[in-house]
N, C-alpha and C positions, 0 to 999 in steps of 0.2 A: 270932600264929598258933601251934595247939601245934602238936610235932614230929610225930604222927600225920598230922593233917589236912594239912600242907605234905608228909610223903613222900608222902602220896596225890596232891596235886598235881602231884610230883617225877614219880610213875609216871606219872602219865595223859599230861602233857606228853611223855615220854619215849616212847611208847608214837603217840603224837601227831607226833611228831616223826621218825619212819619214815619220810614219803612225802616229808620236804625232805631226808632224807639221801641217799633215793635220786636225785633231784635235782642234789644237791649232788656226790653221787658221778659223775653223767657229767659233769657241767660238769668236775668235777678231774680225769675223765679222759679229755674233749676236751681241755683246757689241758696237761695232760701229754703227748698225741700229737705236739701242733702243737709244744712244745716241746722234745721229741725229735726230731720231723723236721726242725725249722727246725734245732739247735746240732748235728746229729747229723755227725761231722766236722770243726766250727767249736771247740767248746766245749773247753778244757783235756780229756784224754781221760780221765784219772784222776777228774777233779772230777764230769765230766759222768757214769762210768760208776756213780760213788758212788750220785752224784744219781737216776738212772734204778734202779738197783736198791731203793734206799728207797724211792720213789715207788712205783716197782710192787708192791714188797712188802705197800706201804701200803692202798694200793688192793687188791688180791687178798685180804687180809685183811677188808677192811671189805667189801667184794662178800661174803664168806662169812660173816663175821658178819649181815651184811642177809638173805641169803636166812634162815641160822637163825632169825633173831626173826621172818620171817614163817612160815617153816612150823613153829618149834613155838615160838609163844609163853611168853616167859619168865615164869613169879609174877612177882608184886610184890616179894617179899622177895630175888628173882634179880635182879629189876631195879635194885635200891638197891644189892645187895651188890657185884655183878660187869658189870651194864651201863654205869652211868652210869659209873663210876671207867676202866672199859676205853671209853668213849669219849670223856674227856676225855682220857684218857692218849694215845687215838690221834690224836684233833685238836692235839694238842702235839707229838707226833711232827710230823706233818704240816706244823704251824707253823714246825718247827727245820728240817726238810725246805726249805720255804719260803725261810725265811731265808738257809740255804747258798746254795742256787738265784741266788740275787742275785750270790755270787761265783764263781759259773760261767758266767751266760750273760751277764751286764752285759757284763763284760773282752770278750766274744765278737761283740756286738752293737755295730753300727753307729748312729747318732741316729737315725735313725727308727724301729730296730727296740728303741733302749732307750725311747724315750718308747713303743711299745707296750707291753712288755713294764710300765714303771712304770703303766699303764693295767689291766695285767692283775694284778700285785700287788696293786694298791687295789683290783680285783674280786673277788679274792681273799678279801678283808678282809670286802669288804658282803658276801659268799655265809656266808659265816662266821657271821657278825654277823643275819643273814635266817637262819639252817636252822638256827641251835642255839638250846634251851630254856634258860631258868634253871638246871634241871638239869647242863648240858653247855657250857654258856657257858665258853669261855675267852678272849675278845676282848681283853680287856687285856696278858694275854701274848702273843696272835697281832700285837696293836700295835705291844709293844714289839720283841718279835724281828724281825718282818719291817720295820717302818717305821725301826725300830735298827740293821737291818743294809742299808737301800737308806741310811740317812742317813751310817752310817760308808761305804759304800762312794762317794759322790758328794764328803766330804769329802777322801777319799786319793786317788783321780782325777780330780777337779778339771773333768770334762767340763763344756760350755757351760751356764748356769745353774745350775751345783753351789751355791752358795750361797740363790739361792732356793728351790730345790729343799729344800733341806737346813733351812729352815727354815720353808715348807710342809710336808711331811710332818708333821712331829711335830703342827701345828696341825691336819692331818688327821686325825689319828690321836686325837686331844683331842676333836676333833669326833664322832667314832665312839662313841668310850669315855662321853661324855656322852647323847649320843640312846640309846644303848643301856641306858641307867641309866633315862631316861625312860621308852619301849616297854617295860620289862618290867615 
């Protein structure tokens, strides 16, 4: 494929790719309420308040980036230069966000509410993996950071099933990286 024809690709996908980010953006910012009211008090308080300002920053950003691309539409040559780079960069944000997240609320959370919580991770993951383009895809890094840092955190505290767990994930996470090579 020449480079023309794939950035046109690049764009339209992108362009395409609007109506699962807005999507994508309340689900992360249902999943962020619930878990600010759930750790709010619970959660190391330093860790927790890191966590919550990233996140929201995060979110409040890409809420204002969203309304911009819908009321004034970016060129094409806007969209390759300064869209797609600013939303990989911000799904990486988001992902390292992520990842910390594990060593704030895990320590804080009781078995039932960390087998949720390792339930909403890997939702995390497929929402990721569903809303972003070729263009904007960063799943393999969102893999390793998040499934890298719930699998270091299960090996240093050792909780009930830490070892299957611990070597689930990564096969999970293999599993993603592969279907995702396939679907696009």
């Amino acid at each position: 494929m020449d480079a023309a024809y794939r950035d046109l690709v690049l764009v339209n996908e992108t362009r395409t790719e609007l109506r699962g980010s807005g999507a994508a953006w309340v689900g992360l910012t249902a999943g962020t309420m619930f878990l600010a009211f759930e750790f709010s008090g619970e959660a190391e308080p330093i860790g927790f308040a890191v966590w919550l300002a990233t996140i929201g920053l995060l979110l409040l950003s890409w809420l204002a980036a969203w309304i911009s691309f819908v009321r004034n539409p970016p060129t094409d040559e806007a969209i390759l230069r300064r869209w797609i780079p600013g939303a990989k960069a911000g799904m990486t944000l988001c992902n390292l966000v992520t990842a910390f997240s594990v060593w704030v609320f895990l320590p804080a959370a009781g078995p039932e509410l960390r087998a949720l919580l390792l339930v909403l991770f890997a939702w995390f993951l497929i929402i990721q993996f569903a809303a972003a383009t070729e263009a904007t895809q960063v799943l393999p890094a969102a893999v390793l950071l998040v499934l890298g840092s719930l699998t270091a955190w299960l090996l240093i505290e050792r909780p009930p099933y830490f070892l299957q767990l611990s070597l689930f994930l990564p096969l999970f996470g293999a599993t993603l990286i592969v279907i995702g090579r396939f679907v696009r």
